[in-house]
C-alpha positions in Angstrom: 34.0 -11.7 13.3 30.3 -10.6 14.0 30.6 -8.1 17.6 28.8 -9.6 20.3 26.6 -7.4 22.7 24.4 -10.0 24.2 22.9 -9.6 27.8 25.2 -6.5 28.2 23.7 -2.8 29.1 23.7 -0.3 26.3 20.9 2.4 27.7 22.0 5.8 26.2 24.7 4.5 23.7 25.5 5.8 20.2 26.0 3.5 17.3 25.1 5.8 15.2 26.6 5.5 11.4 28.2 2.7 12.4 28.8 0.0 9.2 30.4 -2.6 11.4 27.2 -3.9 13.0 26.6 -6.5 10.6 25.4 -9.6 12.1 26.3 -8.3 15.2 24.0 -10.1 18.5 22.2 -7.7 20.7 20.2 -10.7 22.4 18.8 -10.2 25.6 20.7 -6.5 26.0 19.1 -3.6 27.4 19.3 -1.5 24.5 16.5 1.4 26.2 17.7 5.0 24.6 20.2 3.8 22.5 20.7 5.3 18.7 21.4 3.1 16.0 20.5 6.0 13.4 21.8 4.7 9.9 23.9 1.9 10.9 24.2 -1.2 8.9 22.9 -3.8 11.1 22.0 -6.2 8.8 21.7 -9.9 9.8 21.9 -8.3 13.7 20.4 -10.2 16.3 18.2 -8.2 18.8 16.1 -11.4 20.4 14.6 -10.4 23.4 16.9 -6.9 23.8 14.7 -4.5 25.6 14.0 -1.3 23.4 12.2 2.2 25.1 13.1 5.1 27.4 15.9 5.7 29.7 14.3 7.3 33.2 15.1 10.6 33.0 13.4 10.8 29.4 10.4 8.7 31.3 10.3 11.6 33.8 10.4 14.7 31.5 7.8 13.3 29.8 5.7 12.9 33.1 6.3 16.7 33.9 4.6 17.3 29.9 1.8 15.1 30.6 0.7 17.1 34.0 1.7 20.6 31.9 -0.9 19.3 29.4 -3.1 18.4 31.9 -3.3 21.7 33.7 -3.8 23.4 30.7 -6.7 21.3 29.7 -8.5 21.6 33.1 -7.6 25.6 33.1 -9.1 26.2 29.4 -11.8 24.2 30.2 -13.0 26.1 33.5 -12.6 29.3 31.1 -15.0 27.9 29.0 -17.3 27.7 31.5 -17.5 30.4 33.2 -17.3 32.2 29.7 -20.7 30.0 28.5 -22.1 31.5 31.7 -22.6 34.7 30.1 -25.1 32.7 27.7 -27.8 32.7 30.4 -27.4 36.3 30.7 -29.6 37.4 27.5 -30.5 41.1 29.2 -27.1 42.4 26.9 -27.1 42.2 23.1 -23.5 40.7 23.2 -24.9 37.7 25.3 -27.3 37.4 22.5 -25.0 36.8 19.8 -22.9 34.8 21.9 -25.1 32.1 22.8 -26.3 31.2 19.1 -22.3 31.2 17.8 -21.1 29.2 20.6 -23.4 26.6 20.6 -23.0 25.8 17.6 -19.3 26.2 17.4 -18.7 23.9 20.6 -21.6 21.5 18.7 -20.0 21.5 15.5 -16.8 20.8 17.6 -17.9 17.8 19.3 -19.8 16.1 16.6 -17.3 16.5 13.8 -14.9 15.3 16.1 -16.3 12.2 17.5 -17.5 11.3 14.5 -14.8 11.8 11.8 -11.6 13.1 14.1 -9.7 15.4 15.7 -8.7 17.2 12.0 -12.3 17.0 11.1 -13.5 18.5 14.5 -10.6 21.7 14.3 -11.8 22.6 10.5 -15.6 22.7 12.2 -13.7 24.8 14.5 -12.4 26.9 12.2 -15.9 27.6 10.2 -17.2 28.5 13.5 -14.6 31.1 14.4 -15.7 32.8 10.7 -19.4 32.6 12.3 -18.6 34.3 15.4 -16.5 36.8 13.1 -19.5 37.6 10.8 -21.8 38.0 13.6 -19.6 40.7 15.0 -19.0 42.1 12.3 -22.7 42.7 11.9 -23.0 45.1 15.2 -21.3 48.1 16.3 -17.7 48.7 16.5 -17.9 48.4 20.7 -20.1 45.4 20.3 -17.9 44.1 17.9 -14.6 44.2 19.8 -16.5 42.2 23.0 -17.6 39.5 20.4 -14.3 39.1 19.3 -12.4 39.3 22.4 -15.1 36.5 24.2 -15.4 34.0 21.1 -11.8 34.0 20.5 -11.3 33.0 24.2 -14.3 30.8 24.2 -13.3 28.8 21.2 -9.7 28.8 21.7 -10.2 27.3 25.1 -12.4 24.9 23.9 -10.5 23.9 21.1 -6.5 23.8 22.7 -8.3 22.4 25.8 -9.6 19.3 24.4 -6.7 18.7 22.1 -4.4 18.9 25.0 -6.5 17.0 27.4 -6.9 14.0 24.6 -3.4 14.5 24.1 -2.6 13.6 27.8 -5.1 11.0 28.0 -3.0 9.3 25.1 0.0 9.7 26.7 -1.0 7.7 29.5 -2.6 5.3 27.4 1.1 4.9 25.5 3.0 5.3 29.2 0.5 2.6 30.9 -0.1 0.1 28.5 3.7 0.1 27.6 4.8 0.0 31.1 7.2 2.4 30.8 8.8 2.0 33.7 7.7 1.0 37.5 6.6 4.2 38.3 4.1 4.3 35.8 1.2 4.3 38.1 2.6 7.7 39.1 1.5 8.9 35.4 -1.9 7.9 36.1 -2.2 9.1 39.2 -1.1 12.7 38.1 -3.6 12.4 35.0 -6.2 11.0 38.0 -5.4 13.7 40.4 -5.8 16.6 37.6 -9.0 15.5 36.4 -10.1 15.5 40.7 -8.8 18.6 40.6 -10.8 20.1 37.8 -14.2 18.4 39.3 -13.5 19.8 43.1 -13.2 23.3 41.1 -16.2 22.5 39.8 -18.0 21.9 42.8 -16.8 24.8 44.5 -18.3 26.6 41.6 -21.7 25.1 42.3 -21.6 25.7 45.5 -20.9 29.3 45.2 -24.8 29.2 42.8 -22.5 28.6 39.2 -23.8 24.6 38.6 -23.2 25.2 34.9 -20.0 25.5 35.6 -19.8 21.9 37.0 -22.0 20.4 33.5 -19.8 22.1 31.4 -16.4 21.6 33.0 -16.9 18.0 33.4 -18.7 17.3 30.2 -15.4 18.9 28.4 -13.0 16.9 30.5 -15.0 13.4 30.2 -15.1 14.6 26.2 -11.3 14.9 25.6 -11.0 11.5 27.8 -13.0 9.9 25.1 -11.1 11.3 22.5 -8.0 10.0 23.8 -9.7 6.2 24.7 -10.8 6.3 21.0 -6.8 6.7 19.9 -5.5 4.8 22.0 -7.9 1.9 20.9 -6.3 2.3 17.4 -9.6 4.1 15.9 -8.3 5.4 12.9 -10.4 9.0 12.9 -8.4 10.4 16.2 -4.9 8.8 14.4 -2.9 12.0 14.6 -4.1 12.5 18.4 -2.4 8.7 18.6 0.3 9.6 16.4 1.6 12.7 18.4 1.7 10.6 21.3 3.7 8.0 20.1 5.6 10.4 18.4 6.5 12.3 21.7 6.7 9.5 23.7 9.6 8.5 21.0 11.5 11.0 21.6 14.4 10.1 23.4 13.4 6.2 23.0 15.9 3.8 21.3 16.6 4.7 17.5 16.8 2.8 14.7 16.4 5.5 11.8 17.3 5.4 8.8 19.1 1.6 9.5 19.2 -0.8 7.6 17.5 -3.8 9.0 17.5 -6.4 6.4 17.3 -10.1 8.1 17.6 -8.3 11.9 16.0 -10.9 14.0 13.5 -9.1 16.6 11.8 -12.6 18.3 10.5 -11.7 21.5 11.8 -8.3 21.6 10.2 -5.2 23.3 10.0 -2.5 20.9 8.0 -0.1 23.1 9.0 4.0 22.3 11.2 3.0 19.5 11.9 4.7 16.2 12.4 2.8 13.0 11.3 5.8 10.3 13.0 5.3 7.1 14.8 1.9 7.8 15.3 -0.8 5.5 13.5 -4.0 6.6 13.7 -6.9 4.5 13.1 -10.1 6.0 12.9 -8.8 9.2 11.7 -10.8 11.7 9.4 -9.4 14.0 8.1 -13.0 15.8 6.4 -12.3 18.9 7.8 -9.0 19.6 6.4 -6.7 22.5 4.9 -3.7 22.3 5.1 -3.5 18.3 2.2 -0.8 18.4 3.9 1.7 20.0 6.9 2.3 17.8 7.5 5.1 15.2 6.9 2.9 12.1 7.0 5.8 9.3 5.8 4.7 6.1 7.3 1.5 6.4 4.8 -2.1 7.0 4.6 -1.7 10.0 1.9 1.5 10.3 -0.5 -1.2 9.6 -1.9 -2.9 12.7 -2.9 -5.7 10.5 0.5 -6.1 9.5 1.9 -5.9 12.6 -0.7 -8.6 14.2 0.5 -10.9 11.5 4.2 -10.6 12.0 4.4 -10.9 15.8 1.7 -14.4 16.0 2.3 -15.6 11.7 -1.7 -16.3 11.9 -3.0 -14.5 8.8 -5.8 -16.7 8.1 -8.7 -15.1 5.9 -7.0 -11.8 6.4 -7.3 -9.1 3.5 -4.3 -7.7 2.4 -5.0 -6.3 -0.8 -3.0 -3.9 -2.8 -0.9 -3.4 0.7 2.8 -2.6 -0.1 4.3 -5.9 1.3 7.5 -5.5 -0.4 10.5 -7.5 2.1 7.8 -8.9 4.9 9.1 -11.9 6.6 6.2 -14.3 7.1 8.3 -17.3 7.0 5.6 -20.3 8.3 3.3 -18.1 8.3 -0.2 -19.3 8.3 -2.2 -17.5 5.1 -4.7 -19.7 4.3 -7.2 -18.5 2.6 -5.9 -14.6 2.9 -6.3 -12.2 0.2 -3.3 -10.9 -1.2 -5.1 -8.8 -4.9 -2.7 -6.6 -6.2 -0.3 -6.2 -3.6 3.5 -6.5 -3.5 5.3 -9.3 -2.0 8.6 -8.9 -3.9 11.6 -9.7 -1.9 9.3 -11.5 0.9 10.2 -14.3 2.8 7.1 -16.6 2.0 9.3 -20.0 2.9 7.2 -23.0 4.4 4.2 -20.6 3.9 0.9 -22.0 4.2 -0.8 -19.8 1.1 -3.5 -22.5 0.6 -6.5 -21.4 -1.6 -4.7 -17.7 -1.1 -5.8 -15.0 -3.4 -2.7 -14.4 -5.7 -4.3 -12.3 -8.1 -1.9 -9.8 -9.9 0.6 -9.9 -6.9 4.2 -8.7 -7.7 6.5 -11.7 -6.6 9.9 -10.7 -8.3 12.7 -12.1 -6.3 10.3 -13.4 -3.6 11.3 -16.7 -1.6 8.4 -19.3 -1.9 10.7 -22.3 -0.9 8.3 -24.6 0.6 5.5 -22.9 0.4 1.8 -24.4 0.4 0.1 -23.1 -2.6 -2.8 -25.9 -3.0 -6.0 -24.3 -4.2 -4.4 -21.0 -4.5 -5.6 -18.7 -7.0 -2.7 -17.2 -9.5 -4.4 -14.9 -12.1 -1.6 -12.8 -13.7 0.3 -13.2 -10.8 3.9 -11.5 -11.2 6.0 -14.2 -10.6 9.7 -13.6 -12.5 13.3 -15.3 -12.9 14.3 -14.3 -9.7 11.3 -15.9 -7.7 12.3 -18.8 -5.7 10.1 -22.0 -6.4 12.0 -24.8 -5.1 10.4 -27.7 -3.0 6.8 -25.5 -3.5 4.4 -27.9 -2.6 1.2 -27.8 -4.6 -2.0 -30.2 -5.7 -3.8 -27.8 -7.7 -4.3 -23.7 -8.7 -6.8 -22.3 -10.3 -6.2 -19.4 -12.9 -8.6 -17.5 -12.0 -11.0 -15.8 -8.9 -13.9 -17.7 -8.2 -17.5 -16.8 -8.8 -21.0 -17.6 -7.5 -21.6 -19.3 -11.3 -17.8 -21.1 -11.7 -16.1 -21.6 -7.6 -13.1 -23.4 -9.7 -12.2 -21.6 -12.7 -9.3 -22.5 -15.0 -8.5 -25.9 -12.4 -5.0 -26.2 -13.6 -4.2 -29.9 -14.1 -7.7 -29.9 -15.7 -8.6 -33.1 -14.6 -10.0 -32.7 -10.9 -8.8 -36.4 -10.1 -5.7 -35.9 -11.3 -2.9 -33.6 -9.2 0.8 -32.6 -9.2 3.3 -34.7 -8.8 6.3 -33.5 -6.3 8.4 -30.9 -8.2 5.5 -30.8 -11.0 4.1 -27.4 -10.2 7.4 -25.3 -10.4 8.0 -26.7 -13.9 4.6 -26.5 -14.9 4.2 -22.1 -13.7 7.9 -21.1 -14.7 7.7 -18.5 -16.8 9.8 -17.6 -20.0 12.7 -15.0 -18.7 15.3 -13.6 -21.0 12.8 -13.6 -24.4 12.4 -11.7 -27.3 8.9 -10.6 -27.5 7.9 -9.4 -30.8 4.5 -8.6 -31.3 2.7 -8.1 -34.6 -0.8 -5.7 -35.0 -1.4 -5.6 -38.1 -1.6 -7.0 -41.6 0.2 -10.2 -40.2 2.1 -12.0 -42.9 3.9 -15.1 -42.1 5.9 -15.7 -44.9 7.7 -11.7 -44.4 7.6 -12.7 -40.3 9.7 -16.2 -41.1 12.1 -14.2 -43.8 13.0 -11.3 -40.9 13.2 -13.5 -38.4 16.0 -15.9 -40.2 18.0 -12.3 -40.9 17.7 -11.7 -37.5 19.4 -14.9 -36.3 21.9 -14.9 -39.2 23.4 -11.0 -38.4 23.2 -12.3 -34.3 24.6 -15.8 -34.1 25.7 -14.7 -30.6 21.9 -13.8 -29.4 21.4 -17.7 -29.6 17.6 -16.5 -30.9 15.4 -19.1 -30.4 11.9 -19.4 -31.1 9.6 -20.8 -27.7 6.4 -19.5 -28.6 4.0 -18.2 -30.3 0.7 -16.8 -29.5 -2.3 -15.6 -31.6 -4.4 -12.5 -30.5 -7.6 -11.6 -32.1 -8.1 -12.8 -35.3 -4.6 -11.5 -37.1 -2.5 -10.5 -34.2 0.7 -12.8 -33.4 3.3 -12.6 -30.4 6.6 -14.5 -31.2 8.3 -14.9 -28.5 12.2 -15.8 -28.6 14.5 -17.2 -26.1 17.9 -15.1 -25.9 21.1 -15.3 -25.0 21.6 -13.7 -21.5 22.9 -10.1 -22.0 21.6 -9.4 -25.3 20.4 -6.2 -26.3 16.8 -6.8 -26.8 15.7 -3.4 -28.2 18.1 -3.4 -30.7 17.0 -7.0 -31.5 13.6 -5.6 -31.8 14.3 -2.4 -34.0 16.7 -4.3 -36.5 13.6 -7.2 -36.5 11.3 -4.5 -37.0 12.8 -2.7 -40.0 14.0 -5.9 -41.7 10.5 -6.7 -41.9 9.3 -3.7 -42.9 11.8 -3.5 -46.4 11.1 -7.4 -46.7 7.2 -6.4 -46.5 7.8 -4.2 -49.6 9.2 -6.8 -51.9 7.4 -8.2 -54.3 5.4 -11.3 -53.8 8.1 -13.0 -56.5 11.3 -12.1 -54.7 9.7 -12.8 -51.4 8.9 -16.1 -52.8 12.8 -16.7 -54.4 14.2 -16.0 -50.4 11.0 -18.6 -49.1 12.7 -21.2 -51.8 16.4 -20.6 -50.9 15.6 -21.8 -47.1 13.9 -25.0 -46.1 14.0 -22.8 -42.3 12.2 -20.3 -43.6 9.5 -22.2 -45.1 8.6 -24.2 -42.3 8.4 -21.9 -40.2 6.5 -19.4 -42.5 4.1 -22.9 -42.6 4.0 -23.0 -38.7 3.0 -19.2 -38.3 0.3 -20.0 -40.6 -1.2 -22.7 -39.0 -0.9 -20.7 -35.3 -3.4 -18.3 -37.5 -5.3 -20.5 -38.2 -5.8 -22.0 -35.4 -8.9 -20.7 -32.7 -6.5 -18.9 -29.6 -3.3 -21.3 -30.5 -0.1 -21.3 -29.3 2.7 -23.3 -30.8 5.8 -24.4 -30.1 8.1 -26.8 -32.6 5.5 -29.1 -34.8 3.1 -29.4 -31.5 -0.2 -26.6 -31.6 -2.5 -26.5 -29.0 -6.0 -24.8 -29.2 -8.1 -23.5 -26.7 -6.1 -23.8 -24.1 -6.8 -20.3 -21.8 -3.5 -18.7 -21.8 -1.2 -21.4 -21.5 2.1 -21.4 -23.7 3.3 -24.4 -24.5 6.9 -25.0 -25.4 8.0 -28.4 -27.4 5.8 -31.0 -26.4 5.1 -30.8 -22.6 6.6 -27.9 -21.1 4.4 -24.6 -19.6 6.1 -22.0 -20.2 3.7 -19.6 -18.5 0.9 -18.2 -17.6 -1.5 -15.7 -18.7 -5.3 -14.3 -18.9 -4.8 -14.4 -22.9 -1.3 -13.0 -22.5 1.7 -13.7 -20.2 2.4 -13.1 -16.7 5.5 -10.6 -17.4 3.0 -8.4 -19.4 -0.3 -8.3 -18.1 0.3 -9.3 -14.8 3.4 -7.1 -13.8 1.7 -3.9 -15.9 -1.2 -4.7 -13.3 1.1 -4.9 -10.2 3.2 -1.8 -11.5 0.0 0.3 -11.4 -0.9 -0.9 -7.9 2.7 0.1 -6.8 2.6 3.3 -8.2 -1.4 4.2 -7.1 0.1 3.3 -3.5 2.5 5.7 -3.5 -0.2 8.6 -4.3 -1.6 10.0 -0.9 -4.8 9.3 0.5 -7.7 11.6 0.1 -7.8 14.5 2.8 -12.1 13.8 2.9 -13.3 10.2 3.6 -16.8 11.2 2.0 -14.9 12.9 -1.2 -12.5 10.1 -3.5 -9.4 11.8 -4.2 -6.7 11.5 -7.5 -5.5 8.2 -6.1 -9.4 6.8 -5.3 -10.3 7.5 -9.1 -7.4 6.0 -10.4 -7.7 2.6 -8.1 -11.5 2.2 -9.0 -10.4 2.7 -13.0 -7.6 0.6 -12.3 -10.4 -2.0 -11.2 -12.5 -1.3 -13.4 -10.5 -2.1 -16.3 -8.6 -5.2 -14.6 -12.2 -7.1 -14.2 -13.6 -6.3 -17.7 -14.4 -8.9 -19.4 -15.4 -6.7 -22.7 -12.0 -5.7 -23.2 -9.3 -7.6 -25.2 -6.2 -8.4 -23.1 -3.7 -6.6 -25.3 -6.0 -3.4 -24.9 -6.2 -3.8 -21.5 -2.3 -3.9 -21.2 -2.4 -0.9 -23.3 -5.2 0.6 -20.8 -3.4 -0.4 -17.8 -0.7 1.6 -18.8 -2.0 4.8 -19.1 -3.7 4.2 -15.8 0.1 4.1 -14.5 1.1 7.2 -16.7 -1.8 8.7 -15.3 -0.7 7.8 -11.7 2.7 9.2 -12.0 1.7 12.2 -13.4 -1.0 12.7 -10.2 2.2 13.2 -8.0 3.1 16.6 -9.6 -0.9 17.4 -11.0 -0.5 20.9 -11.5 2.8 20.9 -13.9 2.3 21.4 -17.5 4.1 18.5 -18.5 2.5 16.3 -16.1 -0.5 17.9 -16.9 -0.4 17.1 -21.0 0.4 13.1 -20.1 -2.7 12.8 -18.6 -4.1 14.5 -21.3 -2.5 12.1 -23.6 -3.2 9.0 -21.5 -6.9 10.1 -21.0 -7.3 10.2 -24.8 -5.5 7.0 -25.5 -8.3 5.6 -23.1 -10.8 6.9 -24.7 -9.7 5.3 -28.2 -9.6 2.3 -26.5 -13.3 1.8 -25.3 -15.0 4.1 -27.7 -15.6 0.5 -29.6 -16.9 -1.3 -26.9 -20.7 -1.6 -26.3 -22.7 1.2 -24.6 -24.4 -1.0 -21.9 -20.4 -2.6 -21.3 -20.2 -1.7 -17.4 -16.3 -0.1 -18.5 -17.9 2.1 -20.4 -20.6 3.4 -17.7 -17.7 3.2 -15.5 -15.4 5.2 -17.4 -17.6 7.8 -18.2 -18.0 9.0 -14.6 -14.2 8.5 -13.7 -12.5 10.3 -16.6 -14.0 13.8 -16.2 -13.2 13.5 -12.4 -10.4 13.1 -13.2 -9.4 15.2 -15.9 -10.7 17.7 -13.5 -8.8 16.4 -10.7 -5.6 17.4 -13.5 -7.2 21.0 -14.0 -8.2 19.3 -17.9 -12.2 20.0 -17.5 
């Protein structure tokens, strides 16, 4: 029997480890400082609990904010009584000083309000090596002042700043979380610092030193700005945000490492909590409070998109593109319209959805629940749907197979008759893919008769496979796919390898004997018959005695039956290659320089690049794809040998591959920009 907590007080207790938390109700309790760290609280409900800070936490962290907030004022105030000595130009040293400073505490502030806090301390940094030069440059007594007055000068600046903007953060997390009732107290000490620092300042004008006031202030009213800016969620001053947050954490109600899956957080308030490295599948996160001021990690929730979208379920016209997604819980949610390209939605709860004219393209859905769902209009180009997606009761008029354009706004209108639409149930049997086939593909020097004799082998030596054929696809001019439905559990690569070299020996026989086993087999001659006419036939695929032409990717099993869908191929190969490249390009870290694309920004715009060609054959762009994902999962180690020589490999496989496409083919100008970066990128160049 599930344990029930509900409405009881639980500040400061330790569930930590705990396995017996399962489905366990936490409703309405005050759960402030409690650690949950890897329990197994799955199925637990924690509607409206109360997440945070116990007091005394709340109070230590007041006594850091005021520490920070001296020291900002004090460093500051050094500064200026330091950039004083720049209108004192009788001395050499005053000199030199004046020309390094300003332009260290320039480079300082522009760098930082323009591109961040990281940005603004490597500015820093390049000015420090300034002053160094400089004093390098005079005497050894000269050279000892320099150092000695730009170290404090730029130190102060710099640790002042970042400790003032660290403060100002801090308050922003206690305030707008309303940490506790007191929490006007943390202004007011913030307040009552920053008065303090300005009546110094006035003293020191009064006293003849008005510099001191310009400069004093203008520091202080700086690092406040900074510290606005983070708390506003500008992404440049991020780590100035995430340190707060982090800090203010820290003794805040822990849920690391749990495992959340189906935890129900409606209405909860989440503020100063940590949920690093938990598992949250289907979590439900419906109106929670205070969502941006957890500890998210690398989980879904570091995106403030994200997190908008789980606590109101209005996603309408969002873009959520190549975003890892994998578990979300936007049951009902409203996604209209929203843009969901390459991203990963396997194992999401997508039930009763509205995904209306949604962007579907190459999106992983393995095991995802689309009971429900709205998918009218929606646009499913090698989407990755599998045998463990959830269909049932989907409720759809129309799709479209591919993204729309200026020149076609509904491509590939699947039915194809825009008066006609899907009956109830229709659409689920009209997209479910094959599952548990036998795909055997043929590349070259195609011959049907040698294909029909292997194949009959095949299902003779493996009664218990239950091989059956359910289509068959033409690519190119003399490229076939036979695809066979298998028993469940069979050993498909062995299949594949005993196909393979049965029809290699038969391949080698004599037209005459070849012809004496096509005799001995009525099977074998019809279907050496059928696999002639599929090649025959202008992009056909066939299924029993019914062949289709010209029908744009869709396989068609006995008379009626869809048996999937494809951009010239079939969702479990194009499609999930496509997904498995944006999985694994996600996983590569960002690039450290905005203005300078990284491993991972080369790889996404080949990735693209190669996904929207229309130049390229689809089997080639399978083949292309993957090396784009060999090439991804060797960028997490570049600089090992081995990882080093599979880019080398997959870089040359890509060049095979376009080297006979057309000059003017934009893959090709593409291409030959990306793949020296990155073979450089790999230490290759």
């Amino acid at each position: 029997m599930a344990l029930d907590f509900s409405g009881q007080n639980l500040r400061g207790r330790n569930f930590k480890g705990r396995q017996d938390l399962a489905g366990a109700n936490f409703s309405y309790a005050d759960i402030r400082g409690a650690n949950f760290t890897n329990a197994n609280l799955t199925g637990a409900d924690f509607s409206h609990a109360k997440a945070g800070l116990q007091l005394r936490w709340v109070i230590f962290l007041v006594l850091v904010l005021w520490l920070l907030s001296g020291l900002s004022v004090i460093l500051w105030t050094n500064n200026a009584y330091l950039a004083l000595m720049v209108f004192d130009i009788s001395r050499l040293s005053n000199q030199i000083i004046i020309g390094t400073a300003l332009i260290g505490l320039i480079t300082f502030v522009f760098f930082t309000i323009r591109q961040g806090v990281a940005t603004g301390l490597g500015a820093f940094a390049v000015a420090v090596a300034l002053g160094e030069f400089f004093s390098k440059t005079t005497n050894i007594a000269l050279a000892m002042h320099l150092d000695f007055t730009l170290t404090l000068f730029y130190t102060g600046m710099a640790v002042g700043a970042f400790a003032l903007a660290l403060a100002g953060a801090f308050v922003g997390v206690f305030t707008l979380a309303g940490a506790f009732a007191g929490v006007f107290t943390l202004a007011g000490a913030f307040a009552a610092v920053f008065t303090l620092a300005l009546a110094g300042a006035l003293a020191a004008f009064a006293s003849g030193k008005g510099f001191t006031v310009a400069f004093a202030v203008a520091g202080t009213l700086f690092s406040i700005y900074i510290s606005w800016r983070a708390m506003k969620g500008d992404q440049k001053h991020s780590l100035i945000r995430n340190f707060a947050i982090a800090f203010a954490a820290i003794g805040g109600t822990s849920f690391r490492g749990a495992n959340l899956t189906g935890a129900d957080f409606t209405q909860a308030t989440l503020k100063s909590t940590d949920l690093r490295n938990t598992i949250l599948i289907c979590s439900c996160w419906h109106q929670a409070k205070m969502l941006d001021r957890i500890r998210p990690g690398s989980t879904y929730l570091q995106n403030s998109q994200v997190r908008q979208l789980l606590v109101t379920g209005q996603g309408q016209d969002k873009n959520f593109d190549r975003e890892n997604l994998r578990g979300i819980n936007l049951q009902a949610a409203n996604l209209a319209d929203t843009s969901f390209i390459g991203a990963d939605l396997s194992e999401a709860n997508l039930q009763d959805a509205d995904l209306s004219r949604a962007k579907l393209k190459q999106t992983q859905l393995d095991g995802t629940d689309l009971t429900g769902a709205n998918l009218t209009g929606a646009y499913i180009e090698d989407w990755g749907i599998t045998n463990t997606t959830k269909l049932h009761g989907v409720r759809c008029e129309y799709v479209f197979m591919r993204l729309p354009t200026k020149e076609d706004p509904d491509p590939l209108r699947k039915p194809d008759n825009k008066k006609e639409v899907f009956a109830d149930g229709d659409f689920a049997d009209f997209i479910k893919p094959i599952f548990d086939t036998l795909d055997l593909y043929h590349n070259q020097s195609v011959d049907p008769r040698v294909i029909a004799i292997a194949f009959k082998n095949l299902a003779k030596n493996h009664p218990e496979a239950e091989l059956e054929i359910v289509a068959m696809e033409k690519r190119g001019d003399d490229k076939i796919l036979l695809r066979a439905k298998t028993a469940v559990g069979s050993d498909k690569s062995q299949l594949s390898a005993e196909y393979f070299d049965d029809y290699n020996q038969v391949k080698a026989l004599s037209q005459s004997q070849q012809l004496l086993l096509v005799e001995k087999d009525s099977y074998i001659s019809d279907l050496k018959n059928m696999i002639t006419t599929a090649l025959q036939q202008p992009k056909s695929y066939t299924q029993g005695n019914t062949i289709m032409s010209d029908i744009s990717g869709i396989n068609i099993q006995g008379s009626s039956n869809v048996s999937g869908i494809a951009g010239g191929g079939s969702v479990a190969n194009l499609g999930t290659i496509s997904g498995n490249v944006s999985i694994a390009l996600n996983e590569l870290p960002d690039s450290p320089e905005a203005d300078k694309p990284g491993i991972k920004e080369l790889l996404t715009q080949l990735h693209e690049a190669i996904s929207q060609s229309s130049d390229l054959p689809e089997t080639d762009k399978a083949d292309a794809l993957l090396q784009v994902e060999a090439l991804a999962e060797a960028a997490k180690n570049p600089q090992e040998s081995t990882k080093q020589k599979t880019a080398k490999n997959a870089i040359t496989m890509l060049k095979g591959l376009f080297s006979g496409l057309p000059a003017i083919a934009s893959l090709v100008e593409a291409t030959n920009k990306l793949l020296p970066a990155i073979s450089k990128l790999f230490g290759l160049a």
